[in-house]
Backbone atoms as SQL, in Angstrom:
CREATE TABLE atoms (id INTEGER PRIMARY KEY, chain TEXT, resi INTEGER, resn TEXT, atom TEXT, x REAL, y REAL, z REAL);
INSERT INTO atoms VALUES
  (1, 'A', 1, 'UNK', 'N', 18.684, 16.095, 44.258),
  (2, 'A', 1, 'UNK', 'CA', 19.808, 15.236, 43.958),
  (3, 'A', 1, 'UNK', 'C', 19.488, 13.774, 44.280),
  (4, 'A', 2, 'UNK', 'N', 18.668, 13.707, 45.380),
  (5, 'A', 2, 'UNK', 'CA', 18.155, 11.988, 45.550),
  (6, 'A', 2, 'UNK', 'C', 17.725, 11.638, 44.355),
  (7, 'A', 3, 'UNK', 'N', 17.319, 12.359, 43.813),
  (8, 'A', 3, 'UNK', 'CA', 15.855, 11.433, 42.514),
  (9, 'A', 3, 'UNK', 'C', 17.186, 10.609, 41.565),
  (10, 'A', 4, 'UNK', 'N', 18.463, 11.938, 41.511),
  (11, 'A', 4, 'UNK', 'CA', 19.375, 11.302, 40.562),
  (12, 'A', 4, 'UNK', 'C', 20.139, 9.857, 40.916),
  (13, 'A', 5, 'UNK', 'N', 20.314, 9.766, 42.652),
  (14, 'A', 5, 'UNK', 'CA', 20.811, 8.580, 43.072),
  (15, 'A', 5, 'UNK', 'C', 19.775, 7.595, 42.300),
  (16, 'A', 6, 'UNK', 'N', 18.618, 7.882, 43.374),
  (17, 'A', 6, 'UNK', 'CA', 17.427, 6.516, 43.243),
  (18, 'A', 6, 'UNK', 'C', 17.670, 6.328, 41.369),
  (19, 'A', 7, 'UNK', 'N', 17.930, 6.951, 40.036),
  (20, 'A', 7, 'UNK', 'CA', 17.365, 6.863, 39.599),
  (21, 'A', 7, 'UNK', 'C', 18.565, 5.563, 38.951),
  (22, 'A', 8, 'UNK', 'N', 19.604, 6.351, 39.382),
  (23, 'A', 8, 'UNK', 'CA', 20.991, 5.526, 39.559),
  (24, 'A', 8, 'UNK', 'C', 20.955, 4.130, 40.071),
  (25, 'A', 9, 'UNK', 'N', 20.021, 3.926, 41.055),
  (26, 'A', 9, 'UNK', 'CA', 20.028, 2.271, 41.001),
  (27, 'A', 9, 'UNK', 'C', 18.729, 1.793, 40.765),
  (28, 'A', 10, 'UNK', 'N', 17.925, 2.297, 40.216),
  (29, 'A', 10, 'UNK', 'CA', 17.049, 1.521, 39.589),
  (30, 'A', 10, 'UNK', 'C', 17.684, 1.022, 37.878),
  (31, 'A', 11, 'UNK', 'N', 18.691, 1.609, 37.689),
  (32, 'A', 11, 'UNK', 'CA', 19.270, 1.893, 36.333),
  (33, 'A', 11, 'UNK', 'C', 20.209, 0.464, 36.784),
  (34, 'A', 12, 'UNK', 'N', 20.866, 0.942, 37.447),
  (35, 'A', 12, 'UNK', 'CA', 22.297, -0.238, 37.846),
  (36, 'A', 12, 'UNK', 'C', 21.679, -1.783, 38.269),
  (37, 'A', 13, 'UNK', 'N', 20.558, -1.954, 39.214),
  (38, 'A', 13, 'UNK', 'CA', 19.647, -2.648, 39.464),
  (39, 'A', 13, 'UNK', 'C', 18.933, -3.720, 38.053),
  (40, 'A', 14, 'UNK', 'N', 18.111, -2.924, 36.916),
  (41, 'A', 14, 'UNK', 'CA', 17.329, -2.877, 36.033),
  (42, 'A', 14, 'UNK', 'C', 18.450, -3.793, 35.119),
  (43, 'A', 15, 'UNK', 'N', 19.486, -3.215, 34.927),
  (44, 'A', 15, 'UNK', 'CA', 20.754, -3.468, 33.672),
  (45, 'A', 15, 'UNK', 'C', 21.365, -4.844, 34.454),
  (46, 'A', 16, 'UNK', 'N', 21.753, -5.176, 35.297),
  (47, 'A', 16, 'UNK', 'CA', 22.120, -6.167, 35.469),
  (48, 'A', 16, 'UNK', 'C', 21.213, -7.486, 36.087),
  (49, 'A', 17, 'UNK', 'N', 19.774, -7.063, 36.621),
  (50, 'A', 17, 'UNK', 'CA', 19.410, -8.450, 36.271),
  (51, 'A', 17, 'UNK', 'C', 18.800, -8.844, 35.288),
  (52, 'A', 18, 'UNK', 'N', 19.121, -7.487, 33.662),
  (53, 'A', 18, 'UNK', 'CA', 18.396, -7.791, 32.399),
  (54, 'A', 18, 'UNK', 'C', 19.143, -9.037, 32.569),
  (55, 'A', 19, 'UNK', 'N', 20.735, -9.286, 32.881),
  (56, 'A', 19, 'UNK', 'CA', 21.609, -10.091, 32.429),
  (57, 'A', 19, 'UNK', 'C', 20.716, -11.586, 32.808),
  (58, 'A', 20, 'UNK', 'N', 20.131, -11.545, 34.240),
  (59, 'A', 20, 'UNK', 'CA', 20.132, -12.766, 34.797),
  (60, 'A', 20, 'UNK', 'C', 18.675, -13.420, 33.968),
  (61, 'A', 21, 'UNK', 'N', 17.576, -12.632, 33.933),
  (62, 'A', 21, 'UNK', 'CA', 16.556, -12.925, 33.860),
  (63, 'A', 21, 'UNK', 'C', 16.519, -13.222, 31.693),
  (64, 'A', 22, 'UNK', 'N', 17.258, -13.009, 31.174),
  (65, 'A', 22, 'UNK', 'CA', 17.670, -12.727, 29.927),
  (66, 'A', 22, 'UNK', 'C', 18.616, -13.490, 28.761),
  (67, 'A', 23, 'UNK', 'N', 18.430, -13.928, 27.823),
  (68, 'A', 23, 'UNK', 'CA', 20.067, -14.407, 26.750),
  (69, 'A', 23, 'UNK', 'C', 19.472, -13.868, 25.814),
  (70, 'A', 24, 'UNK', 'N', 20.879, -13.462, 25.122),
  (71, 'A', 24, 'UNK', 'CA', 21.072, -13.265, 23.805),
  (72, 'A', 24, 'UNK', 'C', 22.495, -13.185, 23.278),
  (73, 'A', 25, 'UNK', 'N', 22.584, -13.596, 21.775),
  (74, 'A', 25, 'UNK', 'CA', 24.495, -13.167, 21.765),
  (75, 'A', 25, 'UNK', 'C', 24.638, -12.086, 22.547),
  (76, 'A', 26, 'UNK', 'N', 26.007, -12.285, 22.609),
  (77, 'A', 26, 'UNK', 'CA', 27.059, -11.837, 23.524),
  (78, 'A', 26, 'UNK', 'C', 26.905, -10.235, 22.868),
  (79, 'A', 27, 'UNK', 'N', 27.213, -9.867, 21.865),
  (80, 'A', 27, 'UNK', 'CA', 27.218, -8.452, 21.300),
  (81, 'A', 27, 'UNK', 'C', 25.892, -7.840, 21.634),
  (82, 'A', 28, 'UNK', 'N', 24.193, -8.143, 21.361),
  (83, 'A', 28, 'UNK', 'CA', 23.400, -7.715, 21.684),
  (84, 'A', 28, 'UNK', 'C', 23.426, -7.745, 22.848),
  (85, 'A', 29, 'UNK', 'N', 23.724, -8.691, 23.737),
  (86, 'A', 29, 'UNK', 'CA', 23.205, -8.809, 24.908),
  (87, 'A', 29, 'UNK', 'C', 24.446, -7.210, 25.656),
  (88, 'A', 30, 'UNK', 'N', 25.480, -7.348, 25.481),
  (89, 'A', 30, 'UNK', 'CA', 26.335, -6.425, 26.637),
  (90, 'A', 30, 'UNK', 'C', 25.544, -4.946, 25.659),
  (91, 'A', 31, 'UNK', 'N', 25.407, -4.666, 24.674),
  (92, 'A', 31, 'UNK', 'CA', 24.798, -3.500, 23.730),
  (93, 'A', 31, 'UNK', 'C', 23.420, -3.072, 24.894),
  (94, 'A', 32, 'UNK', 'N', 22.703, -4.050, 24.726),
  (95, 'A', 32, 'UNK', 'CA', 21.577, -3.917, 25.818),
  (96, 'A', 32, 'UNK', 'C', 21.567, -3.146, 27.146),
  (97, 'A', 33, 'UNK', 'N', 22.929, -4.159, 27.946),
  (98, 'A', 33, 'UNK', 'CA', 22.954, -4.184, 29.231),
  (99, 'A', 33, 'UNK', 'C', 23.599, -2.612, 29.614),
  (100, 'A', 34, 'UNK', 'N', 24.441, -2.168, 28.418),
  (101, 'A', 34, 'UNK', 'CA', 25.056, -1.118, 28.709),
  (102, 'A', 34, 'UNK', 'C', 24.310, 0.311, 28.511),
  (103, 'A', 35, 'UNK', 'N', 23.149, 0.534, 27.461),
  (104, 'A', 35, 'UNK', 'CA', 22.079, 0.777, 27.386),
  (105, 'A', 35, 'UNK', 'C', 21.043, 1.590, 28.463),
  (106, 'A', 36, 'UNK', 'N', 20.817, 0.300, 28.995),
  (107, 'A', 36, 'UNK', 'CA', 20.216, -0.017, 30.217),
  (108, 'A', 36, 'UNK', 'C', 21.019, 1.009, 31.325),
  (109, 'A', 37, 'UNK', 'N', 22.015, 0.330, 31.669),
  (110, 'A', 37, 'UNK', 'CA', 22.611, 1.691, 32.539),
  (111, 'A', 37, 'UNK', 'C', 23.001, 2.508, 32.045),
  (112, 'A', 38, 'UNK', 'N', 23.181, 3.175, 31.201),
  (113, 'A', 38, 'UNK', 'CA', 23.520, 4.707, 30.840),
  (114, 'A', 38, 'UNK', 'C', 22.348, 5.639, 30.469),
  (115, 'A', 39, 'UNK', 'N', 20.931, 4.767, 30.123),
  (116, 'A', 39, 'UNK', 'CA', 20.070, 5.561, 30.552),
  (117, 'A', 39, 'UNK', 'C', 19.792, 6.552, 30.787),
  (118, 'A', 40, 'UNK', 'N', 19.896, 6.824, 32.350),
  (119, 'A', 40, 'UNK', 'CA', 19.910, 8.103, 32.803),
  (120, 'A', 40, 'UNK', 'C', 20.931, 9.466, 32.129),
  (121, 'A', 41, 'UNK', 'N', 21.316, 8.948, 32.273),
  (122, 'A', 41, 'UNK', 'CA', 22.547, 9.719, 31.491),
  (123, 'A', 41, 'UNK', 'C', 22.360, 10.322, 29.933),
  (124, 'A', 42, 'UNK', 'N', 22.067, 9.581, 29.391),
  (125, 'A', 42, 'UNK', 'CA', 21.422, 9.971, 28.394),
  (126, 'A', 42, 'UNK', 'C', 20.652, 10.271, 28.126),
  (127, 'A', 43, 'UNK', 'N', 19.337, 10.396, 29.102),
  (128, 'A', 43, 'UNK', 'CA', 18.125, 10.999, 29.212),
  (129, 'A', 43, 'UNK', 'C', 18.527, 12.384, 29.779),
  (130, 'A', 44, 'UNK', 'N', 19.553, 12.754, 30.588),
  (131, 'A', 44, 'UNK', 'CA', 20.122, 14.117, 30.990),
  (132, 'A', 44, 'UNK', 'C', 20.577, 15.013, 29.555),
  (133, 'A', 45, 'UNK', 'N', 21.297, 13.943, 29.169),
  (134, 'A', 45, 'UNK', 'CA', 22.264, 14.421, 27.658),
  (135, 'A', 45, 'UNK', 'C', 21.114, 15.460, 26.742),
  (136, 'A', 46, 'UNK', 'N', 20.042, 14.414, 26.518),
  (137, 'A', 46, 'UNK', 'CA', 19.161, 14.795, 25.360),
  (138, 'A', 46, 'UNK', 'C', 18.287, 15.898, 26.089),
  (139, 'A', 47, 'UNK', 'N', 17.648, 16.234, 27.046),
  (140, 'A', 47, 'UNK', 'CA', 16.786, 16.816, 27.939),
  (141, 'A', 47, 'UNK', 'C', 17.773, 18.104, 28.370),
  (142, 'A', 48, 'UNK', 'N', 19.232, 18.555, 28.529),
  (143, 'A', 48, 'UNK', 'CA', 19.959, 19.557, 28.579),
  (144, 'A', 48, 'UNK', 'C', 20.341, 19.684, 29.852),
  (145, 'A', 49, 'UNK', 'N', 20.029, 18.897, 30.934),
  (146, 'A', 49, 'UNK', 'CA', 20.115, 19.151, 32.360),
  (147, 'A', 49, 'UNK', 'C', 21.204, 18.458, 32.704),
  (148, 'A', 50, 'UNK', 'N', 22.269, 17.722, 31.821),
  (149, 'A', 50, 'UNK', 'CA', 22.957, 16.940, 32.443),
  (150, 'A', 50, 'UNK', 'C', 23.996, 17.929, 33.195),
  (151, 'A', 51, 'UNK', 'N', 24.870, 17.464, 34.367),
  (152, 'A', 51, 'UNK', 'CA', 25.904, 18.174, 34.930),
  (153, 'A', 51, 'UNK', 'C', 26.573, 17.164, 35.639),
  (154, 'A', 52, 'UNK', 'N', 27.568, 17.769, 35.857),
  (155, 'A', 52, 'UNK', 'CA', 28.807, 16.846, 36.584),
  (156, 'A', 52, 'UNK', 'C', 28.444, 16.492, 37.533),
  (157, 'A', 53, 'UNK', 'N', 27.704, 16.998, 38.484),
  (158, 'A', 53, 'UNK', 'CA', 26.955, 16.556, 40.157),
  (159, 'A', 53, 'UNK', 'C', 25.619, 15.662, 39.716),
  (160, 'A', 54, 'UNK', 'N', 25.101, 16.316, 38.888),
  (161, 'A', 54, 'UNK', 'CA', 24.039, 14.938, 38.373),
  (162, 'A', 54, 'UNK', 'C', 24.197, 14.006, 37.948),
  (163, 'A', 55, 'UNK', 'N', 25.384, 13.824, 37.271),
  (164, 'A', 55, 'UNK', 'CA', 25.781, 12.635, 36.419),
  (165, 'A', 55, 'UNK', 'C', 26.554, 11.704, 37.149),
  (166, 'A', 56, 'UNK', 'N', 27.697, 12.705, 38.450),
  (167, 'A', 56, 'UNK', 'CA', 27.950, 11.909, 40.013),
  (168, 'A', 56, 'UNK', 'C', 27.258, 11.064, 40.364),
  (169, 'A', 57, 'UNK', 'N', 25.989, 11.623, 40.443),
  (170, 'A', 57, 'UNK', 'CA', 24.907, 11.320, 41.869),
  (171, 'A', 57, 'UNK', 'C', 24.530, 10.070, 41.430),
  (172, 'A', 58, 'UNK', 'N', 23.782, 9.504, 39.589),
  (173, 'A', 58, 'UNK', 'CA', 23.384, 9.233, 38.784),
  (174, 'A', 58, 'UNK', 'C', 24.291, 7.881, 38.829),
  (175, 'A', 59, 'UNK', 'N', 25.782, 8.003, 39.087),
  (176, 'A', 59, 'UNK', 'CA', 26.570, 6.705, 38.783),
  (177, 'A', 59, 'UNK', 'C', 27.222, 5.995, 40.681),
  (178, 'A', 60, 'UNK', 'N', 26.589, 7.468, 41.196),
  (179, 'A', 60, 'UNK', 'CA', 27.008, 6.884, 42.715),
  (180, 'A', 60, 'UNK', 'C', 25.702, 5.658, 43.417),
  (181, 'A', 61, 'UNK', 'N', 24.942, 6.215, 42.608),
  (182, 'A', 61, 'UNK', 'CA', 23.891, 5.137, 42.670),
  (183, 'A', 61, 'UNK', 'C', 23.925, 3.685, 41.985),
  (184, 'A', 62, 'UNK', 'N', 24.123, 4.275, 40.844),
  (185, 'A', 62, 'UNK', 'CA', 24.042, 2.752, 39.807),
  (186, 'A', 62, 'UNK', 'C', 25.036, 2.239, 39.846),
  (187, 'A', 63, 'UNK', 'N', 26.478, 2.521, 40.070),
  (188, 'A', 63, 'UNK', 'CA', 27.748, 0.732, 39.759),
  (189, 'A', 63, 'UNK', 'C', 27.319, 0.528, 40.904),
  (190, 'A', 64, 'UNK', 'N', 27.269, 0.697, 42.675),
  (191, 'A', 64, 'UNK', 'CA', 27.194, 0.169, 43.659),
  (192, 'A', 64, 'UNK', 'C', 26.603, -1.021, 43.528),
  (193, 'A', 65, 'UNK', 'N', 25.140, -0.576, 43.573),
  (194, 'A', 65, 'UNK', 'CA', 23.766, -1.845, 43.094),
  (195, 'A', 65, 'UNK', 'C', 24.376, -2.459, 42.212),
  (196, 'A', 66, 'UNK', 'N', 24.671, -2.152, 40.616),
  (197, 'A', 66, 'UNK', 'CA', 24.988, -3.258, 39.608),
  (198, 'A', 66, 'UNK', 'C', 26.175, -4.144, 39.964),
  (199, 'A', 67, 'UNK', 'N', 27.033, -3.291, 40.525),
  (200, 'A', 67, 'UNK', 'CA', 28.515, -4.361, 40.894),
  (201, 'A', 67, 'UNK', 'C', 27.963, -5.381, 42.015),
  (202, 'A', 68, 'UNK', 'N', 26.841, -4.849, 43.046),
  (203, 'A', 68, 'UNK', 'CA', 26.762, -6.147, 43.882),
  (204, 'A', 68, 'UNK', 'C', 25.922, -6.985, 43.353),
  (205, 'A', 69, 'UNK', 'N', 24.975, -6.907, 42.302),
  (206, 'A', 69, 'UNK', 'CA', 24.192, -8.098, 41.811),
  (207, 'A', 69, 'UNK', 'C', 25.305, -8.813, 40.804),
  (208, 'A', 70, 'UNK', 'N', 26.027, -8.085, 40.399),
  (209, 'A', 70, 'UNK', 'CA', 27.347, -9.125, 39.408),
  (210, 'A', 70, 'UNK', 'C', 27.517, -9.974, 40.207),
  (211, 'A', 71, 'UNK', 'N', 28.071, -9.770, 41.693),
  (212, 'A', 71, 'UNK', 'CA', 28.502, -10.235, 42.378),
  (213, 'A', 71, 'UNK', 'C', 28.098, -11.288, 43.042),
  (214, 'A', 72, 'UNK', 'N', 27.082, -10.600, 43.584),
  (215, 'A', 72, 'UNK', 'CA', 26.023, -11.834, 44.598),
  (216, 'A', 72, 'UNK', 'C', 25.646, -12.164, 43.644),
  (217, 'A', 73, 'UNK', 'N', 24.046, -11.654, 43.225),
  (218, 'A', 73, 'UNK', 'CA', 23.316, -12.759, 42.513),
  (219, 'A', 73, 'UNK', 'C', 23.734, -13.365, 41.471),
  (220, 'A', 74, 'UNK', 'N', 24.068, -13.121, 40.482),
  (221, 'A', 74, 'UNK', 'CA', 24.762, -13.617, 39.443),
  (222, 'A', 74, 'UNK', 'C', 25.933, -14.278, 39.421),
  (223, 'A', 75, 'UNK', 'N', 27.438, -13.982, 39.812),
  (224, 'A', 75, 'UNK', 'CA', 27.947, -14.439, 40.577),
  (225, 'A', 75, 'UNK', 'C', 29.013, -14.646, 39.073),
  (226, 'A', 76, 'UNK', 'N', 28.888, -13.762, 37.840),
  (227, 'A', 76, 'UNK', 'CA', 29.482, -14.110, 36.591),
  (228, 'A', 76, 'UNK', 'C', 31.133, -13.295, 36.861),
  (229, 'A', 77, 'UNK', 'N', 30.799, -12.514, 37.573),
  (230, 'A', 77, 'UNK', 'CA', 32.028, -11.376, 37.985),
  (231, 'A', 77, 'UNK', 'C', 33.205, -12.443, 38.526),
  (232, 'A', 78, 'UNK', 'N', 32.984, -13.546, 39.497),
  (233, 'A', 78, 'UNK', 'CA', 33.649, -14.523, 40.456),
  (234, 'A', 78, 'UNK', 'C', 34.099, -15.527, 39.322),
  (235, 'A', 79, 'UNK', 'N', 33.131, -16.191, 38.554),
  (236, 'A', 79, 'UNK', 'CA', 33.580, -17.039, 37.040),
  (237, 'A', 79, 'UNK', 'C', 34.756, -16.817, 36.419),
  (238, 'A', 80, 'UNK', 'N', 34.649, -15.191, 36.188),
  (239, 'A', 80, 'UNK', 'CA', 35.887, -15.088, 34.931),
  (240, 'A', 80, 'UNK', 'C', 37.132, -14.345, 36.165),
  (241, 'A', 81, 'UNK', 'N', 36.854, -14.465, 37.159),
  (242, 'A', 81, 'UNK', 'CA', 38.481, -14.357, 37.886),
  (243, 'A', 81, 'UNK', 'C', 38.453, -12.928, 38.292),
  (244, 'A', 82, 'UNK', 'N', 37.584, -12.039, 37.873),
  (245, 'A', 82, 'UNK', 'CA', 37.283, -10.709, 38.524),
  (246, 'A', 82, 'UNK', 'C', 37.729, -10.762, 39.599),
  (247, 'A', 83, 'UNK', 'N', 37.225, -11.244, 41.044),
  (248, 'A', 83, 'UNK', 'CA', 37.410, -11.453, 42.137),
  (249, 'A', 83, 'UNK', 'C', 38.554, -10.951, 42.608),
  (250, 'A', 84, 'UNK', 'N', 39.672, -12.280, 41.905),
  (251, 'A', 84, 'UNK', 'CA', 41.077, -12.391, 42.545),
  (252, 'A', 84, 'UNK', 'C', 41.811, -10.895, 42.315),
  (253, 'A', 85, 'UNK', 'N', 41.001, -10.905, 41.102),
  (254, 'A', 85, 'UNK', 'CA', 41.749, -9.539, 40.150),
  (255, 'A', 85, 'UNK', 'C', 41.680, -8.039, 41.343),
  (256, 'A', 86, 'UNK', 'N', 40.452, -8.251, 42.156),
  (257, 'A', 86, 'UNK', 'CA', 39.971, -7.010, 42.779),
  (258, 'A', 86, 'UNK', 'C', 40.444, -7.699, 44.427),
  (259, 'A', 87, 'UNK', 'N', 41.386, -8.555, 44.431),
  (260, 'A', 87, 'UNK', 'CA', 41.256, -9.206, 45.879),
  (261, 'A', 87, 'UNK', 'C', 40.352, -9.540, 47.016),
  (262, 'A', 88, 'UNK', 'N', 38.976, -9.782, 46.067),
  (263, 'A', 88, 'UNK', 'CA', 37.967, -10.329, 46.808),
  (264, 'A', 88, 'UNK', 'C', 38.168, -12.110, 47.044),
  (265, 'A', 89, 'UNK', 'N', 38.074, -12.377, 47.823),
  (266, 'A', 89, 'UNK', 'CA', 37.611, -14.172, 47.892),
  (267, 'A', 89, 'UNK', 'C', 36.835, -14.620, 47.485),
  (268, 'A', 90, 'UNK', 'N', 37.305, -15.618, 46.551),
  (269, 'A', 90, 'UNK', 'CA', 36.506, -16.065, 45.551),
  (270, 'A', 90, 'UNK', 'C', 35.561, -17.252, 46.397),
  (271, 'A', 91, 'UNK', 'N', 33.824, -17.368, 45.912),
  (272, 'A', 91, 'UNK', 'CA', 33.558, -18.771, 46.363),
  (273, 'A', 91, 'UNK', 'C', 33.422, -19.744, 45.177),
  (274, 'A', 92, 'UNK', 'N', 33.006, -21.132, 45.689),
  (275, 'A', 92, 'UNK', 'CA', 33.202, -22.072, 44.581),
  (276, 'A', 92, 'UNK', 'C', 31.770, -21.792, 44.488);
């Protein structure tokens, strides 16, 4: 079940600093990014092994990592008002 975490944030990890390191329109670019993390998931889908505890494990890994690089590094989540929305404190 680890391999499915780890694989979970190399996925969540991978997909969101495509964002930072990356441009393209807006449609390719989120097409990409979303891609990118579902991955795993879809490599379960096609391969027959997917299951509800794998596909858990798989996303308990990946939003964690991806939501904190939105967050920290990128910092695009805080821009469009996310923040307030989730009652985090916003910085300037």
């Amino acid at each position: 079940m680890i391999r499915y975490i780890l694989a979970g944030i190399g996925a969540g990890a991978t997909s969101a600093f495509y964002l930072y390191f990356t441009y393209h329109p807006l449609l390719i670019h989120g097409a990409i990014h979303a891609a990118i993390f579902a991955a795993g998931i879809i490599a379960m889908l096609i391969t027959g092994t997917l299951t509800a505890k794998k596909a858990g494990a798989y996303i308990a890994g990946a939003l964690p990592v991806h939501l904190a690089i939105h967050f920290l590094v990128r910092g695009d989540l805080q821009r469009i008002g996310v923040s307030q929305l989730l009652n985090f404190s916003s910085s300037p």
